[in-house]
N, C-alpha and C positions, 0 to 999 in steps of 0.2 A: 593921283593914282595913275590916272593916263599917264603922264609924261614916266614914270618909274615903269609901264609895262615898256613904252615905245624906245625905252633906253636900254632895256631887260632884249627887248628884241633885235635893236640895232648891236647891241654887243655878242646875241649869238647869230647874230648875221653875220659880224667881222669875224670871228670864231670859225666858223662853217667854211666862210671864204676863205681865211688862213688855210685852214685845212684841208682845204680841197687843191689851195696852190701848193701848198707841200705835198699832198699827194701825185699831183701834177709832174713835181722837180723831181721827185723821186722815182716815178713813174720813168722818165725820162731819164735820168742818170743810170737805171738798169740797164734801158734801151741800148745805151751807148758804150756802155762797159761792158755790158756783155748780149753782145748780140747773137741771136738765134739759141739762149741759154736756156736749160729749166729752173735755173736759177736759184738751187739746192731742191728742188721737188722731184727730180727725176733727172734720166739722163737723152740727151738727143740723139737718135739714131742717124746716122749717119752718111745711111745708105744712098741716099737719093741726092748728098750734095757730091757728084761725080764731078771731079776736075774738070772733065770731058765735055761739060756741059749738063744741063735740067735732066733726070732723068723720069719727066712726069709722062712719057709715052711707054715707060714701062711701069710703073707703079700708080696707083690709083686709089683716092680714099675709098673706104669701104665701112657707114656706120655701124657694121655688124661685128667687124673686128679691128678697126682702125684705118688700114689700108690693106691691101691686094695687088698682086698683077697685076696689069691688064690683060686680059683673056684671050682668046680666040684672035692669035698673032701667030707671027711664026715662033714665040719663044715659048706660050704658055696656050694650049686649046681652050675649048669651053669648058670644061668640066676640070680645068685649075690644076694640070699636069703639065707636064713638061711637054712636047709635042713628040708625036714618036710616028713612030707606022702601023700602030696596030688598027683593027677595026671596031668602031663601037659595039658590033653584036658581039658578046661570049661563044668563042669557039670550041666546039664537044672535047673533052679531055686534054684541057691546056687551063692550068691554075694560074688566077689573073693576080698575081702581086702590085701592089698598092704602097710605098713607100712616103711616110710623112713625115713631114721634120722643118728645121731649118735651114741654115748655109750647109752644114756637111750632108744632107739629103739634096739639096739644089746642086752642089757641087762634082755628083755624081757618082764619086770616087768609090764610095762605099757598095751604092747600084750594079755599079759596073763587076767590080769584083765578088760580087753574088750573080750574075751572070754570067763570069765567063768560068765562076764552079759548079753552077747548075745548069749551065746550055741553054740553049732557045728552044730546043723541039715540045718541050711540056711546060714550059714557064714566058708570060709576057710579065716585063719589067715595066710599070706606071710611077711613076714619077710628080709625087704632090709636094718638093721641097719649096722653099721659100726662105728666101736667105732675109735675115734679119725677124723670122717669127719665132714665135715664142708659144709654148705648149696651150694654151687658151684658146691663141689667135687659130692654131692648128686644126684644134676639135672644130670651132665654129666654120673654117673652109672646108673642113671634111664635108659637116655636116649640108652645108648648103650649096658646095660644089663636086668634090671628091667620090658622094655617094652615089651619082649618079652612074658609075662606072661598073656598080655594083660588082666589088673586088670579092676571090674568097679569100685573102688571106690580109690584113694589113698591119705593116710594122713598121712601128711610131719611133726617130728616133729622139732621144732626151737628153740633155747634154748639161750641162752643172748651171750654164746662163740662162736657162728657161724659166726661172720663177721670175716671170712679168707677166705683168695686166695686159688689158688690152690700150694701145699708145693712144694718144693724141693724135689726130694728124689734120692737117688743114694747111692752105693754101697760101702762103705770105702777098706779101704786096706786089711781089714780083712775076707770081703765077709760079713759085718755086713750092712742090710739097716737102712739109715738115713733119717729123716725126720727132715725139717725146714719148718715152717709156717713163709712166709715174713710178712714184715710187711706194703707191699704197693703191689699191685694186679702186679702180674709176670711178665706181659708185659713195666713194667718198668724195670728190674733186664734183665743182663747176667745169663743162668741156670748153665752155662759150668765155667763163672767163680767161682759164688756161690760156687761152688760144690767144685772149684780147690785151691781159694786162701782164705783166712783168712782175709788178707789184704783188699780184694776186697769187705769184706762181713761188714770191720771196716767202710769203705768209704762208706759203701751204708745205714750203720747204722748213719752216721752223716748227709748224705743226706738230711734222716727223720727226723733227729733231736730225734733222738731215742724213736721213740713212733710210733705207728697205726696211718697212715692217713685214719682215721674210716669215712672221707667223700668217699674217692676212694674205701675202702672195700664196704662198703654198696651200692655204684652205681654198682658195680660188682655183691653183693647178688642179687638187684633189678633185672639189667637185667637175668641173671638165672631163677628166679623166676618166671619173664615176658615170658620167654622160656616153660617154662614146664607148667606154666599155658596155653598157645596158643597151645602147643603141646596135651596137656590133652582133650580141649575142643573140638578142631579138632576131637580123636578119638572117642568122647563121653564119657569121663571119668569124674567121680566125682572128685573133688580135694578142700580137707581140710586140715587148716595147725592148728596143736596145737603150744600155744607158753607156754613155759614150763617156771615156775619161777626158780629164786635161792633159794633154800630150807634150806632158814635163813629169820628171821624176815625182812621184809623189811628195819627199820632204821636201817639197819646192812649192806645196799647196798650202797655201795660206789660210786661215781660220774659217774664212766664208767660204772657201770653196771645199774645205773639209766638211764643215756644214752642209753643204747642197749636197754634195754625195750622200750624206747618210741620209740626208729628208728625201731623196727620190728611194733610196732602197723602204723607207719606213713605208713612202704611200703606195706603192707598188705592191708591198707585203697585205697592207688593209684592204688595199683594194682585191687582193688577190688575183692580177694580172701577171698573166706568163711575161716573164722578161728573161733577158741574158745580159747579165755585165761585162761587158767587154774590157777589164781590167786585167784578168788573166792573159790573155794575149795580147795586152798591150805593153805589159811588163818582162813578158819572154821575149816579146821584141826588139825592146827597149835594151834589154841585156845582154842580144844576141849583137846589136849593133846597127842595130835596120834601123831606118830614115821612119821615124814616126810623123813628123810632122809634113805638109803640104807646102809650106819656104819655110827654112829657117829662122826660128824666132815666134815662129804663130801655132802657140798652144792650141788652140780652138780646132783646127782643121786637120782630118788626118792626113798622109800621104797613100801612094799608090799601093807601096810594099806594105805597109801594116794594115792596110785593107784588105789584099790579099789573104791577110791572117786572120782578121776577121774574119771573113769567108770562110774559111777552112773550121773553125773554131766554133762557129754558127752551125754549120754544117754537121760538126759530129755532135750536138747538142740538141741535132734534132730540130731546127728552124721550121722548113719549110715541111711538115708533117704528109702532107698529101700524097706526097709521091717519097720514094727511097733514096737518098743522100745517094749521088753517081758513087763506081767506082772509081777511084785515083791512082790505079798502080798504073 
């Protein structure tokens, strides 16, 4: 009987070993075919591998929302804006707009041509974009940096590629930060293995069946959303969300992105948050002949001219409610 257990043992000993060197080869064959991948589980963002060289003196993990700026620089101050001239006190009858978003908030474009239609004498322009976040990542810098500025009016902007979690990020071997965008809300996912194994990241990718479960993203957006609007209200604060098109003819919008359009209008409507879609005047534009886009070829970003329009379109819609829309003649 001994010798049948110690043979029972020795064969799932060679078993276990097998297995662990195959897990090994494999391990190691992802490594190498595809390096720096999420390996069907998500997609890597891409921000911080700058041709130019590491960009970890500007970005920084952040375990409350994946990663961050780094702060109180000359690009981004303490409180997670863009750096500007104002002063931290609130000054008597001057409305402090507060602008959050991603790259087309970081990028400026849209900021700018809402100041140069509503002036400077009764408006400061704040600036909390962040290029490469995503509406989750958003609410959480609001809430633990952003608020500190104690804005009265804030408007959130939302764009078709905002249904994502909050990323991965950590530090490779090289002292390079990474970033992955899962592709199902994080509380599903190991971060420690994510991070560690290739393998880990194959199996979490067949999970999903390799695609967005865009039902679980979007219940994730909602709640956020739900968050910052009750937090907003509470302190008295305005809160309006733009929902930004893709800056290509609509029949040129393929299934998912027809999709995201209507799930931001659906959770906007539940939530019953002021918004303005900015499809109307992207489409006058669009027809009029005007340069929508920011270069040629990149849907995602608007340009100058059709910002402009925005502006104008915002404007007579009533944006900034505080004070009366200038005259234009």
């Amino acid at each position: 009987m001994t010798g049948t257990v110690q043979r029972s043992l020795a064969r799932a000993g060679m078993i276990a070993a097998g297995l662990a060197l195959a897990c090994a080869l494999c391990e190691i064959s992802l490594r190498v075919s595809f390096p720096g991948s999420a390996v069907g589980a998500g997609t890597e963002c891409r921000i911080t591998r700058d041709p130019r060289g590491p960009l970890t003196s500007v970005f920084t993990i952040d375990p409350e929302f994946g990663f961050r700026p780094v702060l109180g620089n000359r690009l981004y101050s303490g409180y997670g804006t863009l750096t500007n001239a104002y002063p931290a006190q609130k000054r008597a009858g001057v409305t402090r707009l507060l602008f959050v978003g991603d790259s087309i908030m970081a990028r400026g474009r849209v900021v700018n041509a809402l100041r140069e239609f509503y002036g400077t004498n009764r408006f400061e322009y704040w600036n909390a974009g962040v290029e490469s976040f995503n509406t989750v990542q958003e609410v959480r810098y609001y809430l633990k940096y952003n608020a500190a500025i104690r804005p009265d009016h804030v408007i959130l902007g939302f764009h078709l590629n905002d249904f994502e979690t909050t990323p991965v990020a950590f530090y490779d071997d090289a002292g390079n930060l990474v970033i992955h965008a899962p592709d199902v809300p994080l509380d599903r996912l190991n971060p420690w293995l994510f991070r560690h194994s290739y393998l880990y990241r194959f199996f979490a990718g067949l999970r999903t069946g390799r695609h967005k479960d865009r039902d679980a993203l979007a219940g994730e957006v909602t709640e956020n959303l739900r968050v910052l609007r009750d937090r907003l209200a509470a302190d008295g604060i305005a809160f309006t969300v733009l929902v930004f098109p893709l800056f290509k003819p609509v029949p040129e919008w393929d299934a998912d992105e027809r999709d995201a359009a209507k799930r931001i209008g659906g959770i906007l409507d539940v939530l019953q948050i002021q918004n303005v879609n900015l499809m109307p005047p992207f489409e006058a534009a669009l027809a009029e002949g005007i340069q929508t886009q920011e270069t040629p070829g990149d849907w995602w970003h608007p340009g100058d001219a059709v910002c402009r329009r925005f502006a104008e379109y915002l404007g007579q819609k009533g944006l900034i409610r505080s004070l009366p829309v200038p005259d234009r003649q």
